[in-house]
N, C-alpha and C positions, 0 to 999 in steps of 0.2 A: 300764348304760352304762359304770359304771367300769372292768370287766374287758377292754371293749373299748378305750378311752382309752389302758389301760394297752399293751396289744398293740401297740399302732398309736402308741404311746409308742419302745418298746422296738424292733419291728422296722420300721417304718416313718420315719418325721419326726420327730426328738427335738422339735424348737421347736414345734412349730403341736401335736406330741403331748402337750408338759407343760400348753398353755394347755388340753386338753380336757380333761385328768384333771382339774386344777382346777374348770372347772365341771363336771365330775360330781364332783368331789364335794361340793361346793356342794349338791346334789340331796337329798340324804336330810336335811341339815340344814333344808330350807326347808320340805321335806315336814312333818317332826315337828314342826316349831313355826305348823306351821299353814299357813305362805302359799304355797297350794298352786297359784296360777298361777306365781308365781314360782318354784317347784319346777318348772314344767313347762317355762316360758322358758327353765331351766339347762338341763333335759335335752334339748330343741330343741339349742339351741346348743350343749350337748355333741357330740350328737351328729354336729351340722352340721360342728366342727372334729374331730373322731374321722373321718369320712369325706373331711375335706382331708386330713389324715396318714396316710391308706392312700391317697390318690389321690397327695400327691404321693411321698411312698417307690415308689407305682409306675413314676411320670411318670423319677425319678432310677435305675430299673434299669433299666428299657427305654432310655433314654441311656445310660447308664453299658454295655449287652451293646452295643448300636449301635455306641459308638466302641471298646472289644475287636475286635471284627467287623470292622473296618476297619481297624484297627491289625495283625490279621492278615492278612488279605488285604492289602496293603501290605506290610507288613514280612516 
């Protein structure tokens, strides 16, 4: 889940992308020391905030072509 965090870091939603790298990587730490649901709750909610920071980086280009689009047709 970390490599994805990181993606979705970098080219999506910097803010909602640093809080999921964090808990992924929180993940392997909770794994190796044992507390293996709480390993799994991080990587839940990794995940759950890795799929807001590609939703909303999509949500901000599809706005962002929108008002282009218009800005041309207009201007």
């Amino acid at each position: 889940m970390l490599p994805w965090a990181i993606l979705a870091t970098v080219l999506c939603c910097l803010p909602v992308g640093i809080y999921a790298v964090l808990k992924a990587s929180k993940v392997d730490a909770l794994w190796t020391s044992g507390q293996y649901e709480e390993a799994l709750a991080a990587a839940k909610e990794a995940k759950t905030w890795t799929i807001a920071a590609a939703g909303a980086g999509v949500v901000v280009m599809v706005v962002y072509l929108c008002v282009m689009l218009i800005a041309a047709l207009v201007g």
